[in-house]
C-alpha positions as CSV (number, residue, x, y, z in Angstrom):
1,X,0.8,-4.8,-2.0
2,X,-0.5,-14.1,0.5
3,X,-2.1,-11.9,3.5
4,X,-0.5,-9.7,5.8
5,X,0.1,-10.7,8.9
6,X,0.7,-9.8,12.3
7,X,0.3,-11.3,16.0
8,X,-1.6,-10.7,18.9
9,X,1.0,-8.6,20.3
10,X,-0.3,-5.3,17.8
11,X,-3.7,-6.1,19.5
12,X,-2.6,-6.2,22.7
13,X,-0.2,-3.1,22.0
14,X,-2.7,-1.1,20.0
15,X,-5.8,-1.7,22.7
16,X,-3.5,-0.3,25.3
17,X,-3.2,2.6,23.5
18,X,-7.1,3.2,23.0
19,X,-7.0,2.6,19.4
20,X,-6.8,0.0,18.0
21,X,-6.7,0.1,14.6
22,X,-7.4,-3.0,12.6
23,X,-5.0,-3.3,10.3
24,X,-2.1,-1.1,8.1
25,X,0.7,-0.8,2.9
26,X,2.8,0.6,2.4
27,X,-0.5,0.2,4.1
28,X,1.0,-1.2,6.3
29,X,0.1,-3.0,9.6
30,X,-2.1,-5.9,8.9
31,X,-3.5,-7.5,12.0
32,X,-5.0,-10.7,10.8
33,X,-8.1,-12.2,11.7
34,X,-10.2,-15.0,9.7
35,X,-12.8,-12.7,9.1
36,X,-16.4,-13.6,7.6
37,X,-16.6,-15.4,4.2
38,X,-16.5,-12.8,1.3
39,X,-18.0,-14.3,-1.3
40,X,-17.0,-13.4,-4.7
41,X,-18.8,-13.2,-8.1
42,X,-15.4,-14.2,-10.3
43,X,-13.7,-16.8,-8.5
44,X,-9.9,-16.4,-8.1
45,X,-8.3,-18.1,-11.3
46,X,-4.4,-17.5,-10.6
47,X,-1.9,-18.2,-13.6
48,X,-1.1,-22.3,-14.1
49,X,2.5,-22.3,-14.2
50,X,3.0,-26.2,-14.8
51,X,2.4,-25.8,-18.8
52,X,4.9,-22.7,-18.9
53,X,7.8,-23.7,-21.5
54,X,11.4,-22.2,-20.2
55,X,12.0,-18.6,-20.9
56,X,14.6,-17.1,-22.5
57,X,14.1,-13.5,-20.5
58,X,17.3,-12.2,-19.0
59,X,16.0,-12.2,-14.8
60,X,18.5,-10.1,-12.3
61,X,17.0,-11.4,-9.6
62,X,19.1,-10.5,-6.3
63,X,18.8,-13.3,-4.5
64,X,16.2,-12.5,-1.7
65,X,15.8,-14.7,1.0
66,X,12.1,-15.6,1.3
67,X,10.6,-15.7,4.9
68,X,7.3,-17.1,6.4
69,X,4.9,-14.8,7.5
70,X,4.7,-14.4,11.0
71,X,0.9,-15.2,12.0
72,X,-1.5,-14.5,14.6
73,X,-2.2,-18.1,15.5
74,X,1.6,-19.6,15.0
75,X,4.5,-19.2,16.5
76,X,6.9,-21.8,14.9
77,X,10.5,-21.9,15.1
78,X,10.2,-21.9,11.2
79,X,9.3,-18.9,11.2
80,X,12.1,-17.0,10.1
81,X,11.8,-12.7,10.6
82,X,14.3,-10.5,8.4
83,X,15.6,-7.5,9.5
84,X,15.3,-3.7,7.9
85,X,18.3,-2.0,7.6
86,X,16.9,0.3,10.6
87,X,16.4,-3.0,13.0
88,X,18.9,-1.3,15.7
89,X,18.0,2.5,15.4
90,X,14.3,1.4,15.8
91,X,15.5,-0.4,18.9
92,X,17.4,2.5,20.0
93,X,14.3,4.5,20.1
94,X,12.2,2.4,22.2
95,X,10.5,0.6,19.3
96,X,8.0,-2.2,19.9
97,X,8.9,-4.7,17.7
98,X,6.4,-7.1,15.9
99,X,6.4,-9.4,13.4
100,X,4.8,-8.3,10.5
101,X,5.2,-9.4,6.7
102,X,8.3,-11.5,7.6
103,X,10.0,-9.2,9.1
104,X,10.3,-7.3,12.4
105,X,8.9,-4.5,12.5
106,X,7.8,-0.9,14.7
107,X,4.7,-0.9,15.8
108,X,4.7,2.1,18.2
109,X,7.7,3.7,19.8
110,X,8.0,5.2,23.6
111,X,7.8,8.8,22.8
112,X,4.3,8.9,22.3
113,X,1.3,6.7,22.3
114,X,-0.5,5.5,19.2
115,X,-2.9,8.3,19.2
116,X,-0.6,10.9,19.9
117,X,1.8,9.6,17.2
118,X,-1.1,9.6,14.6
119,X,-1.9,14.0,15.8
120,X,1.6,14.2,15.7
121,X,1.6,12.9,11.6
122,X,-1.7,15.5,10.8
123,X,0.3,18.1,12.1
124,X,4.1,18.0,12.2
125,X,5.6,14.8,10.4
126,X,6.6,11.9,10.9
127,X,9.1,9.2,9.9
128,X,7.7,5.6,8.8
129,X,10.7,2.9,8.1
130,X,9.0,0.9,5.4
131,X,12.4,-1.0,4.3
132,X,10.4,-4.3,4.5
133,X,8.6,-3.0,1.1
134,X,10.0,-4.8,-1.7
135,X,11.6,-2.5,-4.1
136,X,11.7,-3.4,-8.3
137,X,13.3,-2.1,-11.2
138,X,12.4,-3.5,-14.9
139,X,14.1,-2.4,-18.0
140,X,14.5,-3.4,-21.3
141,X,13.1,-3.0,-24.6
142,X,9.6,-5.0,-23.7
143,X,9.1,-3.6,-19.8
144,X,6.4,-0.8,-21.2
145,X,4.6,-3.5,-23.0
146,X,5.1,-6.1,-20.2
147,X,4.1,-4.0,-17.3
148,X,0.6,-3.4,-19.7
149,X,-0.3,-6.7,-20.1
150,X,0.1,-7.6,-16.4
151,X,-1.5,-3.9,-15.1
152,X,-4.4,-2.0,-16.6
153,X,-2.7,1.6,-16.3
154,X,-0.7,3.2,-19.2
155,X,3.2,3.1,-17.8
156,X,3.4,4.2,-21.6
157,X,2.2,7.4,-20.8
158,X,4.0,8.3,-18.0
159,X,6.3,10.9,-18.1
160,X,10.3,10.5,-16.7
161,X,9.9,10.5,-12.9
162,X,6.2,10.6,-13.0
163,X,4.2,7.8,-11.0
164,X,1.1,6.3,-10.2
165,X,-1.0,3.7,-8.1
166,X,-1.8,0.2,-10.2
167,X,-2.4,-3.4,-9.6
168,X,-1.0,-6.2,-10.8
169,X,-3.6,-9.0,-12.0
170,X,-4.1,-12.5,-12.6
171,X,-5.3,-13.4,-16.3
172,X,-8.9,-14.3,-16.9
173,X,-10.3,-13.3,-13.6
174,X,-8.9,-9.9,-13.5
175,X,-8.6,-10.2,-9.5
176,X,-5.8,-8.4,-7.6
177,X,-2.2,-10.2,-7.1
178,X,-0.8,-7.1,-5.3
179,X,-1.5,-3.2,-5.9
180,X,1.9,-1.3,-6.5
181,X,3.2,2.2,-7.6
182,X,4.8,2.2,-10.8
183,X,7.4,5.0,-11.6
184,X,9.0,5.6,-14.6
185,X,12.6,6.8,-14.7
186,X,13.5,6.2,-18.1
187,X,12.9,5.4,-21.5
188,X,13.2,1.6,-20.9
189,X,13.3,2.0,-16.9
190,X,10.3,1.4,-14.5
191,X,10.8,1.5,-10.7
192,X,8.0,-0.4,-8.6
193,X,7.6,-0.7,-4.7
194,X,5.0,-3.7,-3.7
195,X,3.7,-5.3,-0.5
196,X,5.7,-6.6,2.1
197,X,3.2,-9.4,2.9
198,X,2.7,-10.5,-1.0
199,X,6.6,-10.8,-1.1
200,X,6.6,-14.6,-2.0
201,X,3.8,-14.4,-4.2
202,X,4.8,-11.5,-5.8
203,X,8.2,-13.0,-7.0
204,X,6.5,-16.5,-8.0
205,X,3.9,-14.5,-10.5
206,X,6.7,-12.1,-11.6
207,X,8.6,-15.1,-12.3
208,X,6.2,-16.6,-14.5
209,X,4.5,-13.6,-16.0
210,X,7.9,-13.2,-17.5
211,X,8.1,-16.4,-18.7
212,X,4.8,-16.8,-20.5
213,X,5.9,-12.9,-21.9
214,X,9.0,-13.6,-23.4
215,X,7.0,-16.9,-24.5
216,X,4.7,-15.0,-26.5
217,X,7.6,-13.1,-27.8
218,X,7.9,-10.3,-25.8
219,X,11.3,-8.5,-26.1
220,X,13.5,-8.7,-23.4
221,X,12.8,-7.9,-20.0
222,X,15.3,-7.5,-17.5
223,X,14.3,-7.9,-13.7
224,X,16.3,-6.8,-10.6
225,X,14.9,-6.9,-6.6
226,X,16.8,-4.0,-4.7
227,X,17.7,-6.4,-1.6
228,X,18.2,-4.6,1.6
229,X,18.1,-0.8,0.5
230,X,16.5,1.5,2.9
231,X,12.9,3.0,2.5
232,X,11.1,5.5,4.9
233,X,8.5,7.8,4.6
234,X,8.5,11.2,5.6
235,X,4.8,12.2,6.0
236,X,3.0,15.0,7.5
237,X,2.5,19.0,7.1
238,X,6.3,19.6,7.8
239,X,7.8,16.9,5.6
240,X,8.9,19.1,2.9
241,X,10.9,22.1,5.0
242,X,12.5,19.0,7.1
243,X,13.7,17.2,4.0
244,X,14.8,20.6,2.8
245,X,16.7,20.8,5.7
246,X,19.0,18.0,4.8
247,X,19.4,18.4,0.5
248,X,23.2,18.9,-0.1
249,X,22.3,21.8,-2.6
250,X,18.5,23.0,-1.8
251,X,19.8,25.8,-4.7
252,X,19.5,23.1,-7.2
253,X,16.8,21.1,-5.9
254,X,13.0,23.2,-5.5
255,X,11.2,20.8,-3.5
256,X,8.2,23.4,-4.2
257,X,8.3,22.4,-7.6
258,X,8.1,18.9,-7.1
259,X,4.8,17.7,-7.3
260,X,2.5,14.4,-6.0
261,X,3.3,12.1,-8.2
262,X,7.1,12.9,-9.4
263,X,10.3,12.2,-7.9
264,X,13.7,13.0,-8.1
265,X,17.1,11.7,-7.2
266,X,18.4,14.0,-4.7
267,X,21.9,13.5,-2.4
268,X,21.4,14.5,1.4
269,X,23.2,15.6,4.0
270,X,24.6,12.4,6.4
271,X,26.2,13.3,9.9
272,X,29.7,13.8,10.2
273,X,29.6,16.7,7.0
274,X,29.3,13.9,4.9
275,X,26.6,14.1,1.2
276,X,24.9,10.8,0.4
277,X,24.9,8.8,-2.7
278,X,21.6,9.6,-5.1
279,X,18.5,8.6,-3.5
280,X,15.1,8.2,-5.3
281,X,13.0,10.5,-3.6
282,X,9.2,10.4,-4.1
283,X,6.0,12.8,-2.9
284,X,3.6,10.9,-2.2
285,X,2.3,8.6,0.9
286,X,0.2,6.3,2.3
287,X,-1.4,8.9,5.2
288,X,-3.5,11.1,3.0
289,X,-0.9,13.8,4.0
290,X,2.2,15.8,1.8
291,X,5.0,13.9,2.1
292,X,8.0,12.1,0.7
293,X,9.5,8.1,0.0
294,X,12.8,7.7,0.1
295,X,14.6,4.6,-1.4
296,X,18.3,4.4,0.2
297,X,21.2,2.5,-0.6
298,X,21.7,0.1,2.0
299,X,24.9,1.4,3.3
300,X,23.4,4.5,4.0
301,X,19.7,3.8,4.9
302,X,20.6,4.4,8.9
303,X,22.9,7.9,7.8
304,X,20.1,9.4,6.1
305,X,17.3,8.0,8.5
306,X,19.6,9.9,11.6
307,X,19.9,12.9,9.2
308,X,16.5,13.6,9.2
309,X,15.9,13.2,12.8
310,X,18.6,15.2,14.1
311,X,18.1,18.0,11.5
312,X,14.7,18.2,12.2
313,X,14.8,17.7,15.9
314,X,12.1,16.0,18.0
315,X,10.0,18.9,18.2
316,X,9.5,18.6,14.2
317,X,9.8,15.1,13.7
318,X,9.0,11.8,15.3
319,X,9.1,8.0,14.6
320,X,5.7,6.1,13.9
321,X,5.1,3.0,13.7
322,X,2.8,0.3,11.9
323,X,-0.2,1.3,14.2
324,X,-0.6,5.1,13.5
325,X,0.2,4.4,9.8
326,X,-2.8,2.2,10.0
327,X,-5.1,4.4,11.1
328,X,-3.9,7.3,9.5
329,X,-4.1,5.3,5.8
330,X,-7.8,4.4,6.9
331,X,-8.8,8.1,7.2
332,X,-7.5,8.9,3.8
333,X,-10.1,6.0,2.6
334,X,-6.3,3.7,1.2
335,X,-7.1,0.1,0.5
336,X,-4.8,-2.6,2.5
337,X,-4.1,-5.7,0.6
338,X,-5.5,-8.7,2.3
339,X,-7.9,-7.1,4.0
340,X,-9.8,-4.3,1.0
341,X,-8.4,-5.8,-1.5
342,X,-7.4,-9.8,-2.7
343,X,-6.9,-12.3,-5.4
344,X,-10.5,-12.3,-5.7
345,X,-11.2,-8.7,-5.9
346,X,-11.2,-6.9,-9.0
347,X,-10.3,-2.8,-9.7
348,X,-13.8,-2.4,-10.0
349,X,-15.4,-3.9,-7.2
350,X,-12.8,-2.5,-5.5
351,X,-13.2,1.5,-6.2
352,X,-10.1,1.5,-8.2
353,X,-11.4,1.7,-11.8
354,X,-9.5,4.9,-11.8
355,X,-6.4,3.3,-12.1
356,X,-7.1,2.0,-15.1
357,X,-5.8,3.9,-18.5
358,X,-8.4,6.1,-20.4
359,X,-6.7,4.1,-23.7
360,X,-6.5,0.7,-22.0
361,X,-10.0,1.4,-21.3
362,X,-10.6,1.3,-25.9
363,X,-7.6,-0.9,-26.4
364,X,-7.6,-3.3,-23.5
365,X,-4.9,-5.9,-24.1
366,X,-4.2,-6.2,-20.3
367,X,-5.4,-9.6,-17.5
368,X,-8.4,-9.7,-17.4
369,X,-9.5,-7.3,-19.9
370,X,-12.5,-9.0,-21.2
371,X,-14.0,-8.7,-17.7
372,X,-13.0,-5.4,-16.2
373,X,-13.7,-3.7,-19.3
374,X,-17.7,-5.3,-19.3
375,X,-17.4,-4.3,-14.9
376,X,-16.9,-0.5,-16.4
377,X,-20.7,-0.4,-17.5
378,X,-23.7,-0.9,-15.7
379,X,-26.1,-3.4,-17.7
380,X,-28.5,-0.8,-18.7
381,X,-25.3,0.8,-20.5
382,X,-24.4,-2.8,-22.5
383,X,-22.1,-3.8,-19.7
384,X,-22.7,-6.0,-16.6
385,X,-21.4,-3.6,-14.0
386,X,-20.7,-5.6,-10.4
387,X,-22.3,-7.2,-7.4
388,X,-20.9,-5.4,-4.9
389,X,-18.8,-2.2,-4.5
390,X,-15.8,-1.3,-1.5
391,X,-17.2,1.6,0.1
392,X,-16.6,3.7,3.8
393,X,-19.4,4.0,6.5
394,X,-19.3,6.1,9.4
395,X,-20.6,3.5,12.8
396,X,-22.5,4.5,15.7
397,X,-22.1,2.8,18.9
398,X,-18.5,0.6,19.6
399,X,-15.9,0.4,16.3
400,X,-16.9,-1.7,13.6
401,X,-13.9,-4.5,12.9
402,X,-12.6,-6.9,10.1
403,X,-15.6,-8.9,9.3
404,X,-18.2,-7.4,10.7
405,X,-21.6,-8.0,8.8
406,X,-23.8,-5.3,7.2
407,X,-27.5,-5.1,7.1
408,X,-30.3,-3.9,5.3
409,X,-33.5,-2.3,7.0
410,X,-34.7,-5.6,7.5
411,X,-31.8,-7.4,8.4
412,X,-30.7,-9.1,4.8
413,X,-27.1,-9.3,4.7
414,X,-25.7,-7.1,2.1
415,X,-22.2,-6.9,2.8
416,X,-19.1,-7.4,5.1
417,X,-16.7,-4.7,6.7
418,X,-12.7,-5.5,6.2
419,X,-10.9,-2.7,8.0
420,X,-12.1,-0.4,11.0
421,X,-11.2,1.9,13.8
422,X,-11.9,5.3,16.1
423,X,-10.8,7.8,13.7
424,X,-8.3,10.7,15.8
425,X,-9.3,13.1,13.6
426,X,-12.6,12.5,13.7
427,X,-13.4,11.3,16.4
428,X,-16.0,9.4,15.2
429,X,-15.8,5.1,14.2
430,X,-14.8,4.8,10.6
431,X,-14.7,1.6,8.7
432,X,-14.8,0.5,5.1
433,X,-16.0,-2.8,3.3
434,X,-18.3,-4.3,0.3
435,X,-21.8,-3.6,0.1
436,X,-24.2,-5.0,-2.0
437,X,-24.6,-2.6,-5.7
438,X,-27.4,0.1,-4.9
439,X,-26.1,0.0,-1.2
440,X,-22.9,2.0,-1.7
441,X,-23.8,5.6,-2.4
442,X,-23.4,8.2,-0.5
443,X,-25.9,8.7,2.4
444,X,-27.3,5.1,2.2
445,X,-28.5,4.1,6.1
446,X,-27.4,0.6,6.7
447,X,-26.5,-1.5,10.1
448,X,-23.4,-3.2,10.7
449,X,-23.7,-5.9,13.9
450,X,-20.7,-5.4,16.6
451,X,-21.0,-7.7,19.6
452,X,-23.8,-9.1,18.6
453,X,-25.9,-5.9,18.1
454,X,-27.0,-3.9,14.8
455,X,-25.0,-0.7,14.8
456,X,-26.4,2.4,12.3
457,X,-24.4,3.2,9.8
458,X,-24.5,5.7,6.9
459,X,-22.4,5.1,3.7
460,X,-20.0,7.9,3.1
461,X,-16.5,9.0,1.5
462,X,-13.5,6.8,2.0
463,X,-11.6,9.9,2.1
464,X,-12.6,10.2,5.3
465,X,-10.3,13.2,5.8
466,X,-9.5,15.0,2.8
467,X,-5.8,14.8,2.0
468,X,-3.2,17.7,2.0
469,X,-1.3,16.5,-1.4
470,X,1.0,18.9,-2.9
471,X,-0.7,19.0,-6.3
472,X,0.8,21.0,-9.3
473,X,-1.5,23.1,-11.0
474,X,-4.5,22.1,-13.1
């Protein structure tokens, strides 16, 4: 998925619009706010490093300059914002630039507000450029075994070009370092995209998860950052005849057949009659809507970005930025790290015990093992299930934000909201957070206090709007 950051500009930019979404991976503006203390049942235990003898694991690492986060309350000089490959095309298109996860980044363009840009997702597409992501490939003859000791899915069981959600978690505690998608591509070949705002973290427990690994004797693992390739994300109910559009042989290539989950390396159309190199291309998203990820070589990132938008025309296709992508990831009920999910957060607590392997869940052998495994099963089952649970309400009254307390009946505290906003779609105030065990099930009647006054709420489905994934069949 260290929090993500962002500065008062979104706020100001997002409010203008009428919106204002609180934060957003891939989701992913984050518009950070010290919100209300969380307070946690496993305290976050990260990974001493001081102890950890040298490795002998081969590291690729490209070198990748590391940048501060930009932050709501600090505008140092020291501060130092990267650039995506798309910097100057988002310009060109009248891109309001923020920082956001050390970088500078979209967070609305001038064709269209930030409602209008989130309609325009649910029902044409739209084009995210989510180059600040930090792109990963491990290979080797240990990286199955490594990435299941640091993850609690089964990468084992994956098929070639399959994928699937995970987090990456600190020994002992089981909390969340970052949550990633893991894709397989190979025998001994694992491509993984994580959070833009976890970046330095993220390479520091990498670092020395692969140290205490090969340690233990792991076999080797060899570790390579894709430094300045492209990634966007086409999203929305037109994504797959626009990106059809553009394949340099749609004969060979039946998008149809490619499913949620899989990808494929595909070469596109450029302008100028020219066919890119082999991009990864990936259906799946972060707005609850079909769509596809595209990892691009960096010489060609801007090429295929213009590709798309002149093949598809603006009628088709638009650019969106960091706001709608926020809003729209909040409908489909998608955590954002720093804000649903931290260090101090385990799968369980957070709704994510699906991600977790049905033979990790015998075999274990992953961080925090001994605990997850126990959080699995309420106490009446042998297990000692969890305090508290993430779950979505739907608010009455003005929009519930980051760190808004929730109430029992008679006022008791019993949980804290960490990302809300007007829903589009809905038209209604959505928000999600933590609620106290017994309080999270569907149709529970709670209050949440905004300015000052208790607001009703009823607990309901984070997939607030169900999504439109291109599923294969049962």
């Amino acid at each position: 998925m260290k929090r993500l950051r962002a500065v008062q500009g979104v706020n100001a930019s997002i409010r203008s619009s009428k919106i204002a979404p609180r934060s957003c991976r891939q989701i992913s503006t984050a518009l950070h706010q010290k919100r209300a203390s969380n307070p946690s049942p496993h305290p976050f235990v990260p990974l001493s490093t001081s102890a950890l003898p040298r490795s002998k694991v081969t590291s690729r690492i490209s070198t990748l300059p590391i940048a501060r986060q930009a932050s709501s309350t600090s505008s140092s000089s020291a501060d130092i914002l990267q650039k995506t490959p798309l910097y100057d095309l988002n310009l060109a298109h009248g891109a309001k630039m923020v920082p956001f996860g050390g970088y500078h980044m979209p967070v609305q363009y001038s064709s269209l507000s930030v409602v209008d840009s989130h309609n325009f997702t649910r029902s044409h597409a739209s084009l995210f450029d989510v180059s600040h992501m930090v792109q990963h490939r491990f290979s080797g003859p240990g990286v199955t075994a490594f990435l299941e000791r640091i993850t609690p899915s089964s990468p084992s069981e994956l098929a070639p070009h399959h994928s699937g959600l995970s987090t990456m978690l600190w020994p002992i505690t089981g909390g969340i370092v970052d949550d990633t998608i893991i894709t397989r591509l190979g025998p001994e070949l694992f491509y993984l995209v994580t959070n833009a705002g976890c970046r330095e973290k993220d390479m520091k427990y990498f670092e020395d998860e692969l140290k205490q690994f090969s340690n233990d004797g792991g076999k080797e693992v060899k570790w390579e950052v894709l430094k300045d390739w492209g990634l966007v994300a086409l999203q929305g109910p037109l994504s797959e005849e626009i990106l059809e559009g553009v394949l340099a042989d749609p004969q060979e290539i039946k998008l149809k057949e490619l499913y949620f989950g899989q990808s494929k390396y595909m070469k596109l159309k450029l302008p100028g009659s020219n066919i890119s190199s082999p991009c990864l291309v990936s259906r799946g998203g972060y707005t609850g809507e079909d769509g596809f990820e595209i990892s691009i070589p960096p010489a060609e990132a801007v090429a295929v970005t213009e590709s798309l938008l002149q093949s598809a025309t603006p009628e088709k296709l638009q650019l969106a930025g960091l706001a709608a992508r926020d809003s729209l990831r909040l409908e489909a009920g998608m955590a954002l790290y720093g804000h649903d999910i931290d260090d101090s957060t385990t799968p369980v607590e957070a709704t994510l015990g699906w991600v977790i392997g049905k033979n990790r869940r015998a075999s274990g052998g992953f961080h925090g093992d001994d605990l997850i495994l126990k959080q699995l099963l309420p106490k009446k089952e042998g297990g000692i299930g969890v305090r508290r649970r993430r779950g979505g309400l739907i608010v009455q009254g003005p929009p519930a934000r980051e760190g808004a307390e929730i109430v029992d009946s008679e006022g008791n505290n019993i949980g804290v909201v960490t990302s809300g906003c007007p829903s589009p779609t809905l038209g209604k105030n959505i928000a999600m957070g933590y609620l106290k065990t017994g309080f999270h099930r569907l149709g529970t009647e709670v209050e949440v206090i905004v300015r000052g006054k208790k607001r009703p709420a009823k607990v309901t489905k984070m997939t607030f709007v169900p999504t439109k994934y291109h599923k294969g069949p049962a």
